[in-house]
N, C-alpha and C positions, 0 to 999 in steps of 0.2 A: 942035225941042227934044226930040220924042221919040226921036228916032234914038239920040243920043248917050248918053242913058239905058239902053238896049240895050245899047248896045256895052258899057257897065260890065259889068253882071252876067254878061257873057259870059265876063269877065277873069275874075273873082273864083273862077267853077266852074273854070276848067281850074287853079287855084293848090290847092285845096282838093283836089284829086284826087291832086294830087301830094304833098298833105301825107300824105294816105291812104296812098298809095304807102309813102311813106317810113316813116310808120309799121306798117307791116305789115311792112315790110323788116326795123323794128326786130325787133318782134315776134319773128321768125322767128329774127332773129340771138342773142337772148337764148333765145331756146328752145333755138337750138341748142347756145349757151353754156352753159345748165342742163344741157339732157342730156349733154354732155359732163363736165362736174362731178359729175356722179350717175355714170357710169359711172366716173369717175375715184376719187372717192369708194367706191364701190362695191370696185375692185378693189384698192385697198387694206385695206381693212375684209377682202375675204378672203383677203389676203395674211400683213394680222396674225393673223388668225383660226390660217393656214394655222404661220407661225413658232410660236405658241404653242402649238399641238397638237404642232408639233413639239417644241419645247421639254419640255411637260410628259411627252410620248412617250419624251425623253431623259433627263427628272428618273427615271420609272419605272425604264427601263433600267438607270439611276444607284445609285435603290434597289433593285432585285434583286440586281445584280452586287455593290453594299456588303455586302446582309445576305450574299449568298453568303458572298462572303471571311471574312467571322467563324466560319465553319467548318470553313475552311483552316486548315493548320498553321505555314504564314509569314504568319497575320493580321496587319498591323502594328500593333496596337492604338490605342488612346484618343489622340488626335492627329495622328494621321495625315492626311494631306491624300492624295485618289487623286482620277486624273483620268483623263479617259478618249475621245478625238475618235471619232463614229460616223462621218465621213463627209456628202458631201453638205450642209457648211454647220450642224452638229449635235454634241455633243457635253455633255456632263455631270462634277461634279466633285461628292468625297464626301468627308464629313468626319465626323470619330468624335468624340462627346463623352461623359465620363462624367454619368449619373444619367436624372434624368428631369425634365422642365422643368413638366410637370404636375402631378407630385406632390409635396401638400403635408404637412408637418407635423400630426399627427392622422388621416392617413388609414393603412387600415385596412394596408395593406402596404406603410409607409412605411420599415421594415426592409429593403425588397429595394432601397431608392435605389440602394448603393452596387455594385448587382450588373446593375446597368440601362446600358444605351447607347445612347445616342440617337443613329441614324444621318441623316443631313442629305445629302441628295441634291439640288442644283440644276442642273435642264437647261438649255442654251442653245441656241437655234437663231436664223440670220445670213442676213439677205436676200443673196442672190447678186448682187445688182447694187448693194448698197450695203452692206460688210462691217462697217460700224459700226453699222448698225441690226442691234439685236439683241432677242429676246424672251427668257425666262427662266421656269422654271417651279421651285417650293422643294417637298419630299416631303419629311416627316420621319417617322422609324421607331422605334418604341422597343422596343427587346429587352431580353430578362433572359435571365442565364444561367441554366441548365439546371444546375447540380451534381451530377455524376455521381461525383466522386472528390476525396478529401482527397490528403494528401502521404502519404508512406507513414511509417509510424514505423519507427523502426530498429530491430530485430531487440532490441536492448538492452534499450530501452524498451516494445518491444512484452510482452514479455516480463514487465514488472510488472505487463499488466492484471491488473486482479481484484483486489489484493493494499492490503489497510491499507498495510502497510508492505514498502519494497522496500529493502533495503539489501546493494548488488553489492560493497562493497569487502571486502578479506580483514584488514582489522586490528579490535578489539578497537572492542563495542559494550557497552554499558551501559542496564541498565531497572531503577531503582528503584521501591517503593513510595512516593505508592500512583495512580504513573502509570499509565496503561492503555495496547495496542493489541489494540484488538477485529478481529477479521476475519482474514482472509487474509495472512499473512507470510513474506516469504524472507529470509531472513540469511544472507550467504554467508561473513560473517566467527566472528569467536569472540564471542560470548552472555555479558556476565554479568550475570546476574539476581539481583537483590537480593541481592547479595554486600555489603552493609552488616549485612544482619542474620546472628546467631548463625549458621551455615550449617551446621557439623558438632561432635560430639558426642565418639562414640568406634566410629566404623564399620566396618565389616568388608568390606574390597574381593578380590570375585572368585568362587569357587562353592565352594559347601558343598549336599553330596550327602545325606546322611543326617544325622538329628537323634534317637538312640536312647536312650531310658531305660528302666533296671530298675528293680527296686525292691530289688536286692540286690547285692552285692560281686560282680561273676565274679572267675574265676582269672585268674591270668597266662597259664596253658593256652589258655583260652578266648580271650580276647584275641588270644593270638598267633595261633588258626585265624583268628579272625573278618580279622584281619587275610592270613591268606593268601588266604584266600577271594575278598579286596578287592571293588571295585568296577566292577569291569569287568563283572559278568553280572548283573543284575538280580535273575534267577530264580535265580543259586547263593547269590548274597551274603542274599538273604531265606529259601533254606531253612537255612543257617547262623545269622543272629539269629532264626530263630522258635523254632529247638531251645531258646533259652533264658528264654522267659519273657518276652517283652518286657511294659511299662506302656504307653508311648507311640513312636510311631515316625510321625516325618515324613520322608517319604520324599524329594516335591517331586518329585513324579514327574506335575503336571499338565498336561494335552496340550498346552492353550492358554497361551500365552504372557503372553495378557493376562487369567490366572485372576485372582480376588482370595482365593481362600481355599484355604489350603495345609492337606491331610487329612493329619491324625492317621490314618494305616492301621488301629489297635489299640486307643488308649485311648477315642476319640473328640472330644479335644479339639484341635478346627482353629483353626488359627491367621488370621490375616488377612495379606497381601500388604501393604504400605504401602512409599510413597516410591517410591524407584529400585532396583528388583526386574523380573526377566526369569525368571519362571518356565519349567519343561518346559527350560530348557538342555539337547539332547542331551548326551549326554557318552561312548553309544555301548553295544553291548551289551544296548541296552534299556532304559540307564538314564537318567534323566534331573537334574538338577541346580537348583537356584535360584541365578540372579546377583545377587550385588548389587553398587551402583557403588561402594560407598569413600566415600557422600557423605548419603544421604536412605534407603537402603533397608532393610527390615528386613523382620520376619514378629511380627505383635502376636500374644501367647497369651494376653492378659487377664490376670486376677488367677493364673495356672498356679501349681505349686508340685510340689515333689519326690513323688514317690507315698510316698517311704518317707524318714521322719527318722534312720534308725538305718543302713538299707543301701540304697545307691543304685548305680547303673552310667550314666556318660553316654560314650556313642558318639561321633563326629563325624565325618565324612570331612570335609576343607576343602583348597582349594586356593586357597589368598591370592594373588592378583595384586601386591599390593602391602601392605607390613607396615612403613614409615616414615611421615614427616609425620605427617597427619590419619589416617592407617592404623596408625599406630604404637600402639597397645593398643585394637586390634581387636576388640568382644566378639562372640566367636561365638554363646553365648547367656547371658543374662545377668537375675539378677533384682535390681532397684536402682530406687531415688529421687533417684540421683544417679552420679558418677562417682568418687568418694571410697571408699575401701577400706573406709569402716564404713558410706557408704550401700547397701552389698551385703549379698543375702543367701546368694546364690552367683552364679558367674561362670565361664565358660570362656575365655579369649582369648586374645589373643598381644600381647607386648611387648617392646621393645629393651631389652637390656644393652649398651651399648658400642655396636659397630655390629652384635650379632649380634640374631636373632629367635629370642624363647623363647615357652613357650606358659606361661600363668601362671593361679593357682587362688585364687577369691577365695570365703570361705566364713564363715557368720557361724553360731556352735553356742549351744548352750544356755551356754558356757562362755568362750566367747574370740568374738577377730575371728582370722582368718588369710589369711594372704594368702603363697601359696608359688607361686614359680619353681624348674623343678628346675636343678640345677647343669650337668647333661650332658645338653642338653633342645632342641641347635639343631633350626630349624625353616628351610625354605626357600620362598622364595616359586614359582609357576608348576611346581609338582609336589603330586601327590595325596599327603592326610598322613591318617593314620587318628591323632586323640588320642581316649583315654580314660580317664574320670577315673572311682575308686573310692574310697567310704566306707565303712567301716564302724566304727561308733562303740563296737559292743561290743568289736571289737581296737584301739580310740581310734587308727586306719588310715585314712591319704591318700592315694592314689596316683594318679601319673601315667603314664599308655604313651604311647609314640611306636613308629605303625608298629608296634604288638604285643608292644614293649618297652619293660619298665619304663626310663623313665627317674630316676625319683627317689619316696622315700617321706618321709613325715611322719609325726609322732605327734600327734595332736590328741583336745580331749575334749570332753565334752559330744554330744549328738543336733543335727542341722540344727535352724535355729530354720525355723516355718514361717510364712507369713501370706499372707491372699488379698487383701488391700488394697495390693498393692505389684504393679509393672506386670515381666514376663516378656517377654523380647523376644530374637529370635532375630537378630544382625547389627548389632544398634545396643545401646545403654547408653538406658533408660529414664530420666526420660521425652522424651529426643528433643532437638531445636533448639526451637528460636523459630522461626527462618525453616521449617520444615518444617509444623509444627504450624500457624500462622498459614496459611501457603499452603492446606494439605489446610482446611482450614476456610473458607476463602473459595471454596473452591472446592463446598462443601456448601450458604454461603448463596446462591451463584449459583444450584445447581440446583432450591434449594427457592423462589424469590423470580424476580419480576423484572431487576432492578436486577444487576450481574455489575460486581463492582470486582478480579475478577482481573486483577493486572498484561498477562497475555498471554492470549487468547480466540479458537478460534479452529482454524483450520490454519495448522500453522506448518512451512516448510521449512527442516532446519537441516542445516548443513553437517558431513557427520561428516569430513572432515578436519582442521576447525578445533575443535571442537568435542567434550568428553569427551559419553561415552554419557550420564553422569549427567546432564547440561544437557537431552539429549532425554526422558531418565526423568523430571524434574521436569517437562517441559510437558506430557508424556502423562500421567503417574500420579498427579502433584499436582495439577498444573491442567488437568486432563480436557483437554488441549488433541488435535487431531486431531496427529499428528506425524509428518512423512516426514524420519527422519533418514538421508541419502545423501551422497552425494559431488554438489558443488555448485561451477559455473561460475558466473561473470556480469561484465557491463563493464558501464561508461557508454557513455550514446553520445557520438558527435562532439561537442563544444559548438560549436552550431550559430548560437549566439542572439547573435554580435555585427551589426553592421549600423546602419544609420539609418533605413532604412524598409522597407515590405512591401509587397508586392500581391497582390489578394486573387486573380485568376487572372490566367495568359497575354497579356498585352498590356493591360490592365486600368491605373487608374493608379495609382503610387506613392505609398504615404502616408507622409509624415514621421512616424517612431517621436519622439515628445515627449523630450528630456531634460528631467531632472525633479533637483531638487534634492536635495543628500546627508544632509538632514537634514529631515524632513517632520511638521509637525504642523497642526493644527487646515484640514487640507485634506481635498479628495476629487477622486480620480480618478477619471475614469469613459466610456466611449467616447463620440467625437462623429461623428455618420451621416456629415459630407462630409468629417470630416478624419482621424480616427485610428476607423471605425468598429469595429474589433475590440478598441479599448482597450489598447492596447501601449504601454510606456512605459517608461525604460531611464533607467541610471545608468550615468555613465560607471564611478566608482568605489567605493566600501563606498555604502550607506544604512544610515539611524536612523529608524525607526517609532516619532514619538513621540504624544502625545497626542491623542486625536478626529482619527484617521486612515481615513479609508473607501476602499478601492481596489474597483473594479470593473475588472475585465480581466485583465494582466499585467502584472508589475513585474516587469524583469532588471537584476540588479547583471554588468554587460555583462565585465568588465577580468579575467586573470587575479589572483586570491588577492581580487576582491571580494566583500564580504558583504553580509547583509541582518541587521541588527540589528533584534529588538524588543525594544521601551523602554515604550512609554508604554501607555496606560490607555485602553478605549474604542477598541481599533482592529480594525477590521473589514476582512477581505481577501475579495473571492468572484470565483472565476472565472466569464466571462462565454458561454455558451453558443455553439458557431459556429451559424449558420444550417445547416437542416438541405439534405441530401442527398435527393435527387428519388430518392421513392419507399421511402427509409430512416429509423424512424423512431425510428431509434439519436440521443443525445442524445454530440456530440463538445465537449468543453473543453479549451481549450488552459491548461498549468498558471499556477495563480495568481502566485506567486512562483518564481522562478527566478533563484540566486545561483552565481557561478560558482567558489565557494568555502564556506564555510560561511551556513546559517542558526540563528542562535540568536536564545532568547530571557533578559530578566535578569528578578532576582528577584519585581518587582513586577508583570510587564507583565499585561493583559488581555486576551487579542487572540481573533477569535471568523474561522478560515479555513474558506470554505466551497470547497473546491477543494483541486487536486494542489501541492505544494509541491515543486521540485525540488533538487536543492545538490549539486554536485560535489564539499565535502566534506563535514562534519559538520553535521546536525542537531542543535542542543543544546539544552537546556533547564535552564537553570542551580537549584538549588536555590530554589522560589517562596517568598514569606513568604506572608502566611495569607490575604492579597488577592490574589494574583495567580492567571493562569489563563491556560493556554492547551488551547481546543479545536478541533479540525481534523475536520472532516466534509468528507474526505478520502481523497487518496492521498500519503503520505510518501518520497519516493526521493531517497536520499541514498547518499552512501558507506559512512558508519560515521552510527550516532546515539550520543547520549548522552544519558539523562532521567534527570536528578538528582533526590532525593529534596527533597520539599518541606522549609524549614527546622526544621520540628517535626516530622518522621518523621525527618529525620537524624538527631537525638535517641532519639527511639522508635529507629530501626534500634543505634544503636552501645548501649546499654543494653538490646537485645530479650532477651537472658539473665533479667537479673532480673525483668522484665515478666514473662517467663513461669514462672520460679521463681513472683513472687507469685499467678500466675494458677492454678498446680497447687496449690498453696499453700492458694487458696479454694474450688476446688473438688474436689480430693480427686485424688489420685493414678491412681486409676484410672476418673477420670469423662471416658469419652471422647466423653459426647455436650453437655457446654457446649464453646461455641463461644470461640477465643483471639479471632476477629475482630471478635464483635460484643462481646468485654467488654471491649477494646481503645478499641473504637467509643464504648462507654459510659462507659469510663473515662478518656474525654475525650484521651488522651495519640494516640489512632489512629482518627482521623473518616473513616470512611468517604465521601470526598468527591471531586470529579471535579477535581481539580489538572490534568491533561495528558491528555486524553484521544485518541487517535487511531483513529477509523472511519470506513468510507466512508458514505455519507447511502444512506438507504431506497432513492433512485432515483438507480444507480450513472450517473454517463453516462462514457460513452470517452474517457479522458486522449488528448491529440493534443501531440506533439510540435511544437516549434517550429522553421522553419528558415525568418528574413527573406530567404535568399539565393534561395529558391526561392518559386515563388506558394502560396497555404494552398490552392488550389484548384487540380486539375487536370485534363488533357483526359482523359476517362473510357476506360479500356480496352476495346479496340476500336472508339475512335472514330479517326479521322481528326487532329477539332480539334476544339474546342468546340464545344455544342451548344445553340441560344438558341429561345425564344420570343414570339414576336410579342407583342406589350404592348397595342400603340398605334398611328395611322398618319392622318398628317394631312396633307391637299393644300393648297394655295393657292390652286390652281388656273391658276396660272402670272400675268405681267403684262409 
């Protein structure tokens, strides 16, 4: 029995050994299995490792070679798709987008969005043994441009910087009272300035050399030396009239052209310059001349009066430019209260018979009025005339010489009547315009006051081809204005400003320019950052600016002959600032309004323009009622303008005669220091008020022309292409 017991366990070990076996075999085979999976594992892991470096290796590439090309000058801008194979299973592809995907609303340089591009770089790189596994790595870049240059303005428009008002066209502009333009002005057309009111008188057009009084009758003898003597030598013709006694003698022999006060040589009473006068006129010899225009100019002597009531001698050398129209009874010097034969109390001047020019003697005696033309007594205009006129009351003796020859005598009686309340004026018939007197008077409360309601202020460039001297005399001599009157070019430019949309640089994107309705009210316009950010906005054909209207930016009436109408009440225009220029810290605005035809406004409108207003034709301003207003803190450029007078100065302007009759009236004939503007002002009929005012604002910035067909920004001179700075720069890290 025990044997067989034996032999079992003997079985059992060699089975159990073999299980060993087999198990260790497993063992070994799973291990080897694992290591094999680990190394397999393993070399994938840096295989993808290895794609992805590549990849992000390629996004890099991608991004350098992007931002390069944006400084290229074939950059292809905002949309672009570029691609690009490195070789070796690699290769990257780049895309341009406008803005910046980071920046939000409220932050601090959320103005520069629309100048930002965000470049997108993504690499790829492709296992060689299986070309559809691929790795991928995203760089994004964000740039801003660099602004180194605007568009260039055209020579036309460059041309109006600085300047209130700019008007290139050559026909026929108009500035009534009591509209303003302050500042800077060129007008290349013809100027008529408050030609509603009283404008001329009885004035004396062209030069008058000598102004002599005695106090007694000369000869005919005498006369006729003094007349060979003439005027050609300074120093013969004054040893000639001193041999005889002169009283007074103005001679207008002063250096400066722009004296004010013309010397008495002899009696000591000087006269004053007024109006449209051009003292010191060479005239050659050494002698010199006063001009005046035919319009405003004279020479005030105050209350003057004849030195002698019984025996007098007046002198005159004159040479009339012109002796009809407004020239036609001419005083050369004259004492009066009006222009009526018995407002005189004497008179020298010239006046038509028919169509010929006499010289004519207006004289008021103890005894009579007289008033004598001689019979054989022509006179010619653009030739030197010596008249002289003699009284003597004890031979009850009138006479007239031409040229040193009597032409004609009278019998008259009584002694000159005398009086110092009554105004002497040498070129004009006392006391003057309206329009003259009002002008020179505003232009005294300007200099004494803040506040300056002169129609024009300023430097003003006027064209003297268009334009009489007098129009220049009045802006220098009445309203102190700076004045370069010359011969005078100027155009418009190109109209540049049709189109649908703009771009702000070189490959940059397109913004739709808004059409906007031809009739606008209770709206506002105003730029939006990702769609119209410079605020442009276009009419195909006329606009109406009507009630609670607010524009920010530009508004172009785009079509030939369209306008821009203001109408309504409450409307406010303001150009909107470009972004500035890198390293410039000049302020550029492109113009508020821009019509490709006339801008006007009617009689109620309110409108408050903070910007350049431009018009291919007329700027108008139609006659305001007593609400309306328009002011422009501004630049005006237009062809021709026209500023009507408001509807209660139209009045004041066509009735400014009798105004000023009553105004001399209450204050006395020869009171030349109350003022016609402020009693005007007080006497309610002429408020001194701001109706139309046109100046540029405190802080001027640079009018910039418009042109959609071109970008508003360009590649800067001497550069290449554009020039950008890095913003922003974000990896993914690839995947």
């Amino acid at each position: 029995m025990t044997s067989p017991r034996f032999q079992l366990k003997k079985i059992r070990r060699d089975g159990f050994a073999i299980v060993i076996v087999l198990a260790l075999l497993s063992v070994t085979l799973a291990l080897s299995y694992s290591m094999m999976r680990v190394q397999s594992t393993t070399h994938q892991i840096q295989s993808n490792m290895s794609r992805q470096a590549d990849a992000r290796q390629a996004a890099i590439s991608g991004i350098s070679a992007g931002v390069r090309e944006m400084y290229e000058s074939d950059w292809p801008g905002v949309g672009a798709n570029l691609t690009m194979s490195l070789g070796s299973h690699r290769s990257y592809e780049i895309r341009y987008e406008t803005g910046d995907p980071w920046l939000q609303p409220g932050d601090a340089d959320y103005a520069e969005k629309p100048f930002r591009v965000t470049v997108i770089s993504t690499g790829y790189a492709f296992d060689p043994a299986s070309p559809t596994v691929r790795s991928q790595s995203t760089i994004r870049a964000v740039v801003q441009l660099v602004r180194r240059k605007l568009q260039t303005n055209p020579s036309s428009y460059q041309a109006a910087a600085g300047h209130s008002l700019y008007s290139y066209g050559t026909g026929d502009s108009y500035l009534e009272l009591p509209n303003r333009v302050h500042g800077k002005s060129f007008i290349n057309g013809t100027l008529n300035l408050c030609e509603d009111w009283q404008k001329t008188n009885r004035p004396f057009s062209g030069l008058i050399d000598e102004i002599v009084i005695h106090n007694r009758a000369m000869s005919g003898l005498e006369v006729y030396a003094i007349n060979q003597t003439g005027n050609s030598s300074s120093s013969n013709m004054a040893s000639v009239l001193s041999s005889y006694g002169i009283r007074h003698w103005w001679r207008f022999n002063e250096s400066d052209s722009t004296a004010t006060v013309a010397i008495d040589s002899v009696g000591g009473r000087h006269g004053t310059y007024r109006g449209g006068v051009v003292p010191g006129y060479d005239v050659g010899g050494g002698n010199k001349a006063v001009f005046l225009d035919g319009v405003s100019g004279r020479i005030d002597l105050g209350g003057f009066d004849l030195p002698s009531n019984t025996d007098f001698t007046i002198n005159a050398w004159i040479a009339p430019t012109s002796m009809t129209g407004t020239n036609e009874d001419a005083r050369i010097i004259s004492k009066a209260i009006g222009t009526d034969s018995n407002d005189h109390w004497w008179m020298l001047s010239t006046t038509l018979r028919g169509s010929k020019a006499y010289p004519r003697i207006r004289l008021k005696t103890t005894s009579n009025q007289y008033e004598k033309i001689p019979s054989n007594g022509k006179i010619y205009a653009n030739r030197w005339i010596l008249l002289t006129v003699t009284f003597s009351s004890s031979n009850n003796s009138l006479k007239i010489y031409i040229n040193g020859v009597q032409a004609d005598s009278w019998n008259v009686d009584g002694d000159a009547r005398s009086t110092s309340s009554v105004l002497t004026w040498i070129g004009d018939n006392p006391p003057g315009t309206a329009r003259s007197r009002y002008l020179e008077d505003i232009a005294l409360l300007a200099a004494a006051s803040t506040e300056d309601y002169r129609p024009m202020a300023g430097e003003v460039t006027l064209s003297s081809d268009r334009n009489d001297i007098s129009t220049a005399l009045t802006l220098n001599r009445q309203l102190n204005c700076t004045t370069n009157y010359q011969a005078t070019s100027a155009s418009a430019p190109s109209n540049t400003t049709g189109g649908t949309g703009y771009r702000l640089f070189p490959g940059g994107k397109e913004y739709t320019i808004p059409l906007v309705s031809s009739s606008l009210q209770n709206e506002t316009l105003s730029p939006d950052i990702d769609t119209n950010p410079l605020g442009i906005f276009r009419v195909q054909g006329s606009v109406t600016l009507q009630n609670n209207v607010n524009i920010e930016g530009t508004l172009i009436a785009q079509y030939n002959g369209s306008d821009i109408h203001l109408r309504g009440s409450n409307v406010t225009v303001k150009g909107v600032d470009l972004p500035a220029l890198d390293g410039d810290e000049t302020r550029y605005q492109l113009p508020a309004l821009i019509a490709n035809d006339d801008i006007d406004a009617a009689q109620s409108t309110q409108v408050q323009i903070d910007g350049a207003i431009a018009a291919f034709g007329d700027f108008e301003v139609e006659p305001l009622y007593s609400n309306g207003q328009v002011q422009i803190a501004g630049q005006v450029f237009a062809d021709e303008f026209k500023l009507e007078a408001g509807s209660d100065w139209s009045s004041l302007a066509y009735y400014s005669y009798y105004y000023f009759i009553n105004f001399v009236n209450a204050v006395g004939q020869t009171n030349t220091s109350a003022n016609f503007a402020s009693w005007l002002n007080d006497y309610w009929v002429g408020r001194l008020i701001d109706k139309v005012k046109i100046k540029l604002p405190d802080e001027v910035p640079t009018y910039q022309w418009l042109d959609p067909s071109q970008p508003i920004y360009q590649v800067g001179d001497g550069d290449v292409g554009l020039v950008w700075e890095l913003v922003r720069w974000q990896d993914d890290r690839g995947q």
